[in-house]
N, C-alpha and C positions, 0 to 999 in steps of 0.2 A: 869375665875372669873365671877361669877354671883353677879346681882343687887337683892334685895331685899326690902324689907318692911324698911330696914334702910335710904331708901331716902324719909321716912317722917322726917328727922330731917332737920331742916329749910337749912344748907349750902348745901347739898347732893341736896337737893327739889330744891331750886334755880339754879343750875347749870343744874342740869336733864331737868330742865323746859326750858332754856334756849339752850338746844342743839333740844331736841324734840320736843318746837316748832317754833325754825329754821327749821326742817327737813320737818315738816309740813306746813308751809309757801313756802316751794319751790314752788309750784305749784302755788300760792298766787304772791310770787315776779315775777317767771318767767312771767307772765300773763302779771304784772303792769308796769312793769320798761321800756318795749317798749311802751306801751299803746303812750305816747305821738311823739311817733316815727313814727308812723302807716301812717301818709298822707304821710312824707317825703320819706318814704319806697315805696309808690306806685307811686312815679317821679322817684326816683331814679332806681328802678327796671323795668321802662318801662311799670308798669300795673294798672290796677285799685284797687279801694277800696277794691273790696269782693275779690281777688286773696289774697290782703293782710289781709284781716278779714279771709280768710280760715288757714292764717298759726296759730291764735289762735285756732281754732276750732281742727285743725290738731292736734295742743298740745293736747287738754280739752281726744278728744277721745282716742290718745295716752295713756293720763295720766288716766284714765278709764281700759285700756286692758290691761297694765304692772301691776296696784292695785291687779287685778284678776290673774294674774300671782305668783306674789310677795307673796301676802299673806298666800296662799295655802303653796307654799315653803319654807315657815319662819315658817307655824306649824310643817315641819318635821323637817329642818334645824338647825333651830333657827332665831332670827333677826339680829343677828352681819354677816354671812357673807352675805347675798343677799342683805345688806343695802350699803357693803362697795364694790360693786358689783357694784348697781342701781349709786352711788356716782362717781364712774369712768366714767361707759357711760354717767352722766348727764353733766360732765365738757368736755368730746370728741365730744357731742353733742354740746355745748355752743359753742366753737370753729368751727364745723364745721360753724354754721348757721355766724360767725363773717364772715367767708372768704367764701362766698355763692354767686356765681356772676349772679345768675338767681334768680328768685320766687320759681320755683322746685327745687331745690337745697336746697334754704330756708327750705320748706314744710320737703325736706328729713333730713334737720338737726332739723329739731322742733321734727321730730317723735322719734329719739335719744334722744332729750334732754327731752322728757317727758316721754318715757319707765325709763331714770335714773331717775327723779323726783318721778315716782309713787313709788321708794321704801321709799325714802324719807315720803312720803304721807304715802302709807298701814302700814307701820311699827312703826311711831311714834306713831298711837292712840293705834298699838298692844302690844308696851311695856307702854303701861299706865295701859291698861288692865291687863298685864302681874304683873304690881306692887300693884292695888290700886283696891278697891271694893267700892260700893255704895256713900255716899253724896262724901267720901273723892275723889274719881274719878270724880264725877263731879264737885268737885272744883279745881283738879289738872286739867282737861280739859277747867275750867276758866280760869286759871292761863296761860293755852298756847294762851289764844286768848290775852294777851300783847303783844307778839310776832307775832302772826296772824295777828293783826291789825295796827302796826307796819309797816310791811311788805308794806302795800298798803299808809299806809302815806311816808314810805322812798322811795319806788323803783321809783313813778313816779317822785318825786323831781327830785331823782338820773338820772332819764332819759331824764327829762325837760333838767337840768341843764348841761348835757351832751351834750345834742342839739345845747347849746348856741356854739361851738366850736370846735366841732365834731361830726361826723355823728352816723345813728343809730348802726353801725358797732359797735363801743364801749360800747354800751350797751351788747351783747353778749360777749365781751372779759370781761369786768364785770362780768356777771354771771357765768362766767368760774372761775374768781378769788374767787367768793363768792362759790364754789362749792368745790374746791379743798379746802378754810381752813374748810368748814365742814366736807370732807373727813377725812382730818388731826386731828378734833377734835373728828369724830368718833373713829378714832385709838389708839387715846390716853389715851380718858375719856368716854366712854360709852361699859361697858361691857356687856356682856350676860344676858339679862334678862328673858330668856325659859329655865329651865333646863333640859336635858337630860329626864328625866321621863314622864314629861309633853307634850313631842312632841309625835307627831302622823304619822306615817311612810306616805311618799310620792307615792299616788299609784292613779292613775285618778279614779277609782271607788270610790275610798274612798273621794276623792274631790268632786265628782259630788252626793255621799250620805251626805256629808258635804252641802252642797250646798242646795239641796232636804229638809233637815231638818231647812235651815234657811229660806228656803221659806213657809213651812208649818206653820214656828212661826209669827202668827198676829200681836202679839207685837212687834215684832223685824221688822217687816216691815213695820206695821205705823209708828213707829218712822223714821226707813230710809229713806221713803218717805216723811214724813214731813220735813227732814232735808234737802233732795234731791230737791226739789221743791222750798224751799228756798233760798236753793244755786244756781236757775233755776234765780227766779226774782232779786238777787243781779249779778248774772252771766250777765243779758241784761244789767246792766244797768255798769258793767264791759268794754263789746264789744262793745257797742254803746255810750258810756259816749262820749269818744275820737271827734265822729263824730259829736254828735249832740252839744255838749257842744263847742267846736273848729269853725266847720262849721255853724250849725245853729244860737250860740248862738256870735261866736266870740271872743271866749278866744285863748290868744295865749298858744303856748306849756307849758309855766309858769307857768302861770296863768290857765291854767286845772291841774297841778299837786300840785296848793295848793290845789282847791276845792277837788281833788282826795284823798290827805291827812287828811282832813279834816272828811270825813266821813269814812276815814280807823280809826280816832283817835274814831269815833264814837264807833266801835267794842271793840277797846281798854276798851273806858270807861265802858261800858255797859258787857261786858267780866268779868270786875272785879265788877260791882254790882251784877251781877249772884252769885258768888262766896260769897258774903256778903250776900246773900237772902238764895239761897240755905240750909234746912235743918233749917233755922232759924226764918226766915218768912211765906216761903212758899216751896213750895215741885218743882219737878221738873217739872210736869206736869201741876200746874196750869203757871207757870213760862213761862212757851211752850204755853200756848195759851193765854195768855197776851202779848209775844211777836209778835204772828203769827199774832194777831190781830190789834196791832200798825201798821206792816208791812204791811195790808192790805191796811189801811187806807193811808200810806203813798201815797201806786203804786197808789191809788184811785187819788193823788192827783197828779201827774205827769200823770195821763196821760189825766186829767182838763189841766191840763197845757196844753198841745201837741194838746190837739181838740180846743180850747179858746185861743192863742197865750196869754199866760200869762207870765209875765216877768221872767226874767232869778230871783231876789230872791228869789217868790216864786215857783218855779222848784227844788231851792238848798233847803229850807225849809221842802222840801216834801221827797229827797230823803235823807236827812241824818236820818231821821227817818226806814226808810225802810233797807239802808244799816246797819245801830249802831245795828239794831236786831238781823241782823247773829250771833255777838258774844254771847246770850243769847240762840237763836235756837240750835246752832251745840253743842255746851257745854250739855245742856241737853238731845238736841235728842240724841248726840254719846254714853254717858253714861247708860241711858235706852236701848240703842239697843244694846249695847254690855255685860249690865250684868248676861245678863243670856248664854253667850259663850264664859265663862272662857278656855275651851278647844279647843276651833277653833277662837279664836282672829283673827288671821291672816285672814283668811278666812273671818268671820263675817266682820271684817275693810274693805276688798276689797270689798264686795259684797255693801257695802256702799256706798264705793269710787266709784264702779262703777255706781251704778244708776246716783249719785249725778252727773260726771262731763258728761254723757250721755244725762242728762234730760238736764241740764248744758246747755252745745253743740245744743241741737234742739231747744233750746229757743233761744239760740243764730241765728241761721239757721233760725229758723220762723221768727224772727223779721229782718229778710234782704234780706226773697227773694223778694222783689221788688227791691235788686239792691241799695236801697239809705235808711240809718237807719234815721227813723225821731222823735221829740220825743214821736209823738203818737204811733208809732210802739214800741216802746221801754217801753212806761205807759202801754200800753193793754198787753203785755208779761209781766208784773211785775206784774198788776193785778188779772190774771187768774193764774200765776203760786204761789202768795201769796194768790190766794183765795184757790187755790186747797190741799195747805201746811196746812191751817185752818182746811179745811173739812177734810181731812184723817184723822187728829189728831181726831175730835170731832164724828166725825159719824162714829160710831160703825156697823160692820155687826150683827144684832139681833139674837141671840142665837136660836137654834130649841126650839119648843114645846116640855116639859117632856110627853109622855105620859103616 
């Protein structure tokens, strides 16, 4: 059974939207829901901070190399079986990392549970693609950032409030149980959406000519890299929220998973005025550099914060601006870098997913090799990586001379 163009009718739309972007939030939850676990995890495990900051990173690059995997073999495939595939190993993963009695152990269940999570990831944007062209795709890719932003307002509540009464152990048995009903709901309710004709036989040459042609497209990789780099400076401020906000600033577990919430609600909002702007106002591209440009200013202002000890308001003032932008960035950059590779989605999605949770990862990595994340480390990584998301988008390589 194949999905088609009939899930533009609103109940079909809504149900669609709410399964795929669950499946695209894995990587989003998986990340947040411990976020407030992370000190408790480095007593309890016998180790320090960055042992424990490496089992995120461990994920981000995981969930990077499965994207690149996945994607390629959902263009011969299809996306139903390598999703319900990625869905299995992500809930044997969740479990392993619950019953982990070392840090390595941990490290080896994060690698499992984000190889399952990247199909989740590669595949949702691929059957958007798969259904939907031009404004309507990038409103139906607004439409996922409710769910996207969602995700970071529930999971850290969910993991605060878990802390109150048990340990971070239950946070992974959690993500186990939220895995398996999306498994169940893949099974039931999201059919095929590549049909037969449309797939492209599975052969490494043909991957890495697939591959070849989306790196020679300029537009498909400013946009990725716009998109990648922004998900660079929300990603610090993701991996270092926890420490500097907790440690520096003095919130308890709680009390950082409301603030945490708070500017996941931001994406939310901002996700669905895209959606309202979009095609009516204004077009995609100025949309994208209004956004990058807010985000700029935000990182500007955290990381004033971090050199000037400025008080914890204006820190929180600074970044719910910078975070609320994602949901307006990824929305239009995904949409622009994937319309013009209707026939290698899959493909085009990972090579996405892969810069994005790569660049991700080294921002992350930069901002901790001294060992202790501060919040100036964490402003100058949001800075340089939302200055550099501006300039790709704006600055153009200059066209040769006609002679």
């Amino acid at each position: 059974m194949l999905i088609t163009q009939t899930a533009a009718r609103p109940g079909q739309r809504a149900r669609l939207a709410l399964i795929l972007g669950s499946l695209s939030a894995f990587g989003a939850l998986t990340i947040d829901m411990y976020l407030p676990a992370m000190p408790g995890m480095a007593d309890e495990l016998h180790t320090g901070a960055l042992p424990v900051q490496l089992t995120l990173t461990v994920f981000v690059v995981g969930l990077a190399v499965g994207q690149v995997i996945v994607g390629p073999l959902s263009d011969a495939w299809g996306r139903r079986r390598p999703l319900l595939a990625g869905m299995a190993l992500y809930v044997a993963g969740s479990l392993w990392c619950a019953l982990a009695p070392t840090v390595g152990w941990l490290l080896a269940g994060r690698v499992l549970q984000s190889l399952g999570a990247a199909a989740g990831t590669v595949l949702a944007r691929a059957v958007v693609r798969d259904l939907f062209e031009g404004i309507a795709m990038t409103r139906f890719f607004s439409s996922l950032m409710v769910v996207n932003g969602v995700a970071p307002i529930v999971a850290p509540v969910i993991g605060g409030q878990l802390l109150t009464f048990t340990t971070w152990r239950a946070v992974f048995v959690v993500l186990a149980a939220v895995g398996a009903t999306l498994l169940v709901a893949v099974v039931f309710t999201l059919p095929e959406s590549l049909p037969p004709p449309r797939r492209t036989p599975a052969h490494p040459r043909g991957t890495l000519r697939t591959f070849r042609t989306l790196g020679a497209d300029q537009r498909y990789l400013r946009h990725v890299a716009a998109a990648a780099l922004m998900f660079a400076a929300v990603f610090a401020y993701i991996s270092g929220s926890s420490f500097v906000l907790q440690d520096a600033y003095g919130l308890s577990a709680q009390q950082f998973s409301v603030v945490f919430g708070l500017n996941g609600l931001g994406i939310v909002m901002f996700g669905q005025v895209n959606g309202l702007l979009v095609g009516r106002v204004a077009d995609e591209h100025r949309l994208l550099r209004i956004s990058l440009t807010v985000a700029v200013l935000g990182s500007a202002g955290v990381l004033a914060c971090g050199l000037f000890g400025l008080p914890l308001p204006l820190l929180l003032c600074c970044l719910f601006p910078l975070v609320s932008m994602l949901g307006i960035v990824l929305a239009n950059a995904t949409s622009l870098a994937l319309a013009g590779h209707a026939s290698a989605a899959g493909a085009a999605s990972s090579l996405q997913g892969l810069l994005q949770f790569l660049v991700g990862s080294l921002a992350a990595a930069a901002m901790s090799l001294s060992g202790h994340v501060t919040t100036t480390a964490m402003g100058a990584t949001m800075v340089v990586c939302a200055t550099a998301a501006l300039a790709v988008l704006v600055v153009r390589r200059p066209r040769p001379a006609a002679r």
